[in-house]
Each structure stands twice: as structure tokens, then as C-alpha cells.
BANU-27632 format. One record per residue (C-alpha): x, y, z; chain; residue in three letters; residue number from 1. Coordinates in nm, 3 decimals. Layout:
<rs>
<r xx="X" yy="Y" zz="Z" cadena="A" residuo="ALA" num="NUM"/>
...
</rs>
This chain:
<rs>
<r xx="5.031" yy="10.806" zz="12.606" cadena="A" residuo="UNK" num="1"/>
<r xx="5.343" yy="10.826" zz="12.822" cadena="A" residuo="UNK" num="2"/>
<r xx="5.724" yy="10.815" zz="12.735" cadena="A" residuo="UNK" num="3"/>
<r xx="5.760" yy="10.454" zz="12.824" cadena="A" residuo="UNK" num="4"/>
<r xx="5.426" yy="10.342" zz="12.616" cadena="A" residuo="UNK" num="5"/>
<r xx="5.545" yy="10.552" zz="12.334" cadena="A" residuo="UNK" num="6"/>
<r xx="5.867" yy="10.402" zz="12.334" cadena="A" residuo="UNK" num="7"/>
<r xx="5.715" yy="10.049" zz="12.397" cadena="A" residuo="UNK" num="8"/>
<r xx="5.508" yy="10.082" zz="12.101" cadena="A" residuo="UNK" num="9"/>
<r xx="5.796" yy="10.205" zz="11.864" cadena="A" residuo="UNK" num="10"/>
<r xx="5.978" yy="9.896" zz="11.966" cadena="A" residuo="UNK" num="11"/>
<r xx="5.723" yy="9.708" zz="11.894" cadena="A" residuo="UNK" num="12"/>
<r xx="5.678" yy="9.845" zz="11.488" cadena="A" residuo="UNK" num="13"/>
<r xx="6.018" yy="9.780" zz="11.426" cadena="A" residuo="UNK" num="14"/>
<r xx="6.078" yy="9.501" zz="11.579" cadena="A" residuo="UNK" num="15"/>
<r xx="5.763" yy="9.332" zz="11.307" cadena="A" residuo="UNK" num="16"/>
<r xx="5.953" yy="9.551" zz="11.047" cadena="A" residuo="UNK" num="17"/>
<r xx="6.263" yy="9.312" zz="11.131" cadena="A" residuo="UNK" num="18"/>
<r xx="6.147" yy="9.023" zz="10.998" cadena="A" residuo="UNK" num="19"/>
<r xx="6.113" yy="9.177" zz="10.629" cadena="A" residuo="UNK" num="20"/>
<r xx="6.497" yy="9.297" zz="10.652" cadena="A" residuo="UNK" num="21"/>
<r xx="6.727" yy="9.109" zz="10.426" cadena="A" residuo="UNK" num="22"/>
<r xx="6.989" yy="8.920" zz="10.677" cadena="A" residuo="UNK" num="23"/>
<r xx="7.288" yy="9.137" zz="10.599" cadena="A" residuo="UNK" num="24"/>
<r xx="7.129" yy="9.466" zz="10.739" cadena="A" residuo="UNK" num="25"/>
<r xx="6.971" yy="9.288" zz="11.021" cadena="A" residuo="UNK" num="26"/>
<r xx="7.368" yy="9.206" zz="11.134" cadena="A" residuo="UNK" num="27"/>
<r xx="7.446" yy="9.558" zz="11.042" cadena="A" residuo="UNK" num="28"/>
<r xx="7.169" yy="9.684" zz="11.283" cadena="A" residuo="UNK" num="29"/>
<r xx="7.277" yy="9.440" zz="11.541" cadena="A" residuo="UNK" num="30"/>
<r xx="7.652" yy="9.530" zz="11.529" cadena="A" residuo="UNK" num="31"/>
<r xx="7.514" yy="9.920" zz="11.524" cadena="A" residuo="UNK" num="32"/>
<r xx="7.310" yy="9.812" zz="11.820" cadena="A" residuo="UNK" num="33"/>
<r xx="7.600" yy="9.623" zz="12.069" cadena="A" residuo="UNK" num="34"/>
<r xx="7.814" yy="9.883" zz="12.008" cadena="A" residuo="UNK" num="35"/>
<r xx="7.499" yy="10.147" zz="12.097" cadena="A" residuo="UNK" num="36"/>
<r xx="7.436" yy="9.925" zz="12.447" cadena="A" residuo="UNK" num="37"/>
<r xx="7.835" yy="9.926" zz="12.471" cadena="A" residuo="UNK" num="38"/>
<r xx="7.905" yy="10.274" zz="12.495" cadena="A" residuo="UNK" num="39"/>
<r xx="7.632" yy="10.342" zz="12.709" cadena="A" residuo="UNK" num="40"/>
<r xx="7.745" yy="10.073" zz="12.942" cadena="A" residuo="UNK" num="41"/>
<r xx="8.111" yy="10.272" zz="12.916" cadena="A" residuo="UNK" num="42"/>
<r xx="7.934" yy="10.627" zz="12.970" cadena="A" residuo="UNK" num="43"/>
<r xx="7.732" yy="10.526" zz="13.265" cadena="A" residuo="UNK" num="44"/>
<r xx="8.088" yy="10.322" zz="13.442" cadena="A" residuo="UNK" num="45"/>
<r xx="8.255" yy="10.668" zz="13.391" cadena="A" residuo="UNK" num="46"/>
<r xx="7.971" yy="10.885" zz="13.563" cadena="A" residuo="UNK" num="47"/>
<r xx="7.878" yy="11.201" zz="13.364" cadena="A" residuo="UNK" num="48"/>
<r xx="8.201" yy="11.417" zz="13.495" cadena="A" residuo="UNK" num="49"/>
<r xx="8.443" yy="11.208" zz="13.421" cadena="A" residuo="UNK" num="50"/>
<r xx="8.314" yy="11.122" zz="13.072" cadena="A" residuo="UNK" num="51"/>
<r xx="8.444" yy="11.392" zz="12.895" cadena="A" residuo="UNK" num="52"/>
<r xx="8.794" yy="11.408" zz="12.808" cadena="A" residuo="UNK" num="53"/>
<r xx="8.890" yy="11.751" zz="12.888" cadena="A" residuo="UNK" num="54"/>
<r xx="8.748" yy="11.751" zz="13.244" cadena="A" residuo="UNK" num="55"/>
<r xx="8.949" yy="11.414" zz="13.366" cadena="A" residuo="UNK" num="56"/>
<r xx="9.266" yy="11.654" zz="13.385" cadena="A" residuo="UNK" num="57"/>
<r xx="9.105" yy="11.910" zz="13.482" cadena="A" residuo="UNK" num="58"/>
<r xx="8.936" yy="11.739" zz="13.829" cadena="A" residuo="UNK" num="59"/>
<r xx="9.250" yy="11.565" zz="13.888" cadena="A" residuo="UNK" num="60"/>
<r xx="9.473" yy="11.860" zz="13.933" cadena="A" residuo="UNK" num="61"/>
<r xx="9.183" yy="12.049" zz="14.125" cadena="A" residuo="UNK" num="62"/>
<r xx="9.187" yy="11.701" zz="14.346" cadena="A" residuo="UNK" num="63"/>
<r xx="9.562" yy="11.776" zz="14.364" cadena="A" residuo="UNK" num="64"/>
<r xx="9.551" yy="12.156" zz="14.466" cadena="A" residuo="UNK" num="65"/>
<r xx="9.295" yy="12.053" zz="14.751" cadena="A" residuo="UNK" num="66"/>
<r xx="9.492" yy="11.792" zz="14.874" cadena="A" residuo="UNK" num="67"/>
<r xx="9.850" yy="12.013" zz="14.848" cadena="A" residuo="UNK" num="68"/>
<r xx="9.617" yy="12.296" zz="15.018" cadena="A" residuo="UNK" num="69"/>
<r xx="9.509" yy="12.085" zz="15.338" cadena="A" residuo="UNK" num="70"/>
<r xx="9.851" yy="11.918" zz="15.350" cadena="A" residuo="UNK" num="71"/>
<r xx="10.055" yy="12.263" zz="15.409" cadena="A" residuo="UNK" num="72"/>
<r xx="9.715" yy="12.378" zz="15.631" cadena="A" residuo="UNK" num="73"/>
<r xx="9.812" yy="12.085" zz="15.857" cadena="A" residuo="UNK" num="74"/>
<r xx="10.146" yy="12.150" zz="15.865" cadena="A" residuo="UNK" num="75"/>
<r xx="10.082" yy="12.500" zz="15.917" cadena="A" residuo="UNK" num="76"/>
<r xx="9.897" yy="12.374" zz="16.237" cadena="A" residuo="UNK" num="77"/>
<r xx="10.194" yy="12.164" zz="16.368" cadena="A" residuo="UNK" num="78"/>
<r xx="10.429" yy="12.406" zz="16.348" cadena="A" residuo="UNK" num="79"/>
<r xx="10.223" yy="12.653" zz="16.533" cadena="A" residuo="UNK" num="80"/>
<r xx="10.175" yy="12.360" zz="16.774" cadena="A" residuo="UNK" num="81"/>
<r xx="10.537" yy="12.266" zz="16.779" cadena="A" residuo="UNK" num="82"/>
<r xx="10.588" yy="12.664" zz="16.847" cadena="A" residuo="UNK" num="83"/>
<r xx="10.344" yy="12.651" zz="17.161" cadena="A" residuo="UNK" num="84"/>
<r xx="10.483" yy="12.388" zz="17.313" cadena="A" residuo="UNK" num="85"/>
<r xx="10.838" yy="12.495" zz="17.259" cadena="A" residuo="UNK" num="86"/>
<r xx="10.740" yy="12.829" zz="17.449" cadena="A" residuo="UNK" num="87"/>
<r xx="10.501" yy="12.657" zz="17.726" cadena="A" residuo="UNK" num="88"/>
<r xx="10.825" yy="12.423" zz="17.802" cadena="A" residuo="UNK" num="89"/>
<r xx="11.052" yy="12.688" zz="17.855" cadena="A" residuo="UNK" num="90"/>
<r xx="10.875" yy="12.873" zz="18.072" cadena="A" residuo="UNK" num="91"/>
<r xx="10.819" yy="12.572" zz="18.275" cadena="A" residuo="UNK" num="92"/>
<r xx="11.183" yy="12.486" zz="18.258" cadena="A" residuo="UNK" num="93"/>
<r xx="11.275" yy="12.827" zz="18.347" cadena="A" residuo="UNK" num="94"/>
<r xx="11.325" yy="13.003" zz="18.698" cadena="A" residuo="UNK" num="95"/>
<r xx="11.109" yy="13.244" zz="18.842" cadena="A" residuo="UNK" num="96"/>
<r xx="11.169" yy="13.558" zz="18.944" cadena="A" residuo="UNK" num="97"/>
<r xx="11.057" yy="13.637" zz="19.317" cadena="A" residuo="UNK" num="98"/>
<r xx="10.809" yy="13.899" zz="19.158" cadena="A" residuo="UNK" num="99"/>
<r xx="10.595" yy="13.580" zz="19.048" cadena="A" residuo="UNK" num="100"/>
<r xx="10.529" yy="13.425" zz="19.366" cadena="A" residuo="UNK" num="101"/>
<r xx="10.360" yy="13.778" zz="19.467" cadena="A" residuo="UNK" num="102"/>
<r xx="10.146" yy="13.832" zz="19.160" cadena="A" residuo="UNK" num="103"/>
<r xx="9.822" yy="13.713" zz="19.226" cadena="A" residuo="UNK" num="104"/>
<r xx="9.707" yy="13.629" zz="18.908" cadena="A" residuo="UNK" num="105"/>
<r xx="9.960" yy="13.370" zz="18.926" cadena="A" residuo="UNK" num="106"/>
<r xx="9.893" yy="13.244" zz="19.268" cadena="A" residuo="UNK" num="107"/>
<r xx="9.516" yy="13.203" zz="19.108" cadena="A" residuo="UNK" num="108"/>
<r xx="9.643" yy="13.029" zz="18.853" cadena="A" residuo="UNK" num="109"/>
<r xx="9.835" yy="12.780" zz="19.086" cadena="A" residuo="UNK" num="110"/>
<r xx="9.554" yy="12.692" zz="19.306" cadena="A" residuo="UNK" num="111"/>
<r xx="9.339" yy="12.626" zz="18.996" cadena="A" residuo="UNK" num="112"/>
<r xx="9.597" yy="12.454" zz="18.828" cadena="A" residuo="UNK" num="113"/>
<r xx="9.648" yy="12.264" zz="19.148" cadena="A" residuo="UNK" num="114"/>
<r xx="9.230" yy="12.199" zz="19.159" cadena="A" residuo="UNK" num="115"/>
<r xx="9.204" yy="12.029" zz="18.829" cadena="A" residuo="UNK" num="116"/>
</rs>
């Protein structure tokens, strides 16, 4: 016999053993039974993490950490961007010295500059 024959059965035996049950424990065992189905219903709406009390605080401030932790990475990243660009500009604004028109890495680098 499997779980769900075993518990089929056991329903079964008590719910014949219902009928002999005087009426005020049979509304007792009802009550006891909504409020069973109720928090179940509650338990399985909050998922199994969040159920428990101490963990709710807990998850949020890790959820707040990551998300202060990727906010200053990203920032991080424009800055450094911001810093680039800065120093690309003002060496493009800038004049060159003679010296650079006879270096030939940078005539290499115009032509393929120029190519693309």
C-alpha cells in the first residue's frame, strides 16, 4: 500500500467515525479543520523562505546589500568611463608636437584609423 492509498483509507475510517460524533465536536473539528486548510493556504502564498519570521529581514537587507553593491559597481564603471573619455578628448583637442607626425606607430595608427 502506497502513501496516497494509506492516506485514502484513513480518510475514509474517520470520515464513517463522523457520523457517531455528537454535533458540537463535529463543529469543533471543522473549525480545527478551516483553520488547518487556512494556514496551509497562507504557508504555501509565502513560499518556504519567506515563511519564517526571522528570515523576511534577513533576505531583505541581503536584497539591499546586492542592490547597493551593483549600484556603486556601476557607478564605479561610469566614472572610469567618464575618466577615459575625459583623457581621449584632450588629447584629441590638443596639439601635436612635430615628433608625432614622424613616429610611425602613429602614422599606422592614422591609416588604420583612416581604413575603418
Amino acid at each position: 500500500m502506497n502513501d496516497q492509498q494509506l492516506i485514502t483509507t484513513l480518510r475514509q475510517h474517520l470520515d464513517e467515525g463522523l457520523a457517531d460524533l455528537p454535533d458540537r465536536v463535529q463543529d469543533r473539528l471543522a473549525m480545527a479543520r478551516q483553520k488547518a486548510l487556512q494556514q496551509r493556504r497562507e504557508s504555501r502564498r509565502q513560499g518556504w523562505l519567506l515563511g519564517h519570521g526571522l528570515l523576511r529581514p534577513a533576505l531583505a537587507t541581503a536584497i539591499l546589500v546586492a542592490a547597493l553593491g551593483l549600484t556603486d559597481s556601476y557607478l564605479q564603471g561610469q566614472n572610469e568611463i567618464s575618466d577615459m573619455a575625459a583623457v581621449d578628448s584632450d588629447l584629441l583637442i590638443d596639439d601635436l608636437p612635430p615628433k608625432a607626425f614622424s613616429d610611425p606607430g602613429f602614422r599606422a595608427w592614422l591609416e588604420e584609423s583612416s581604413e575603418g
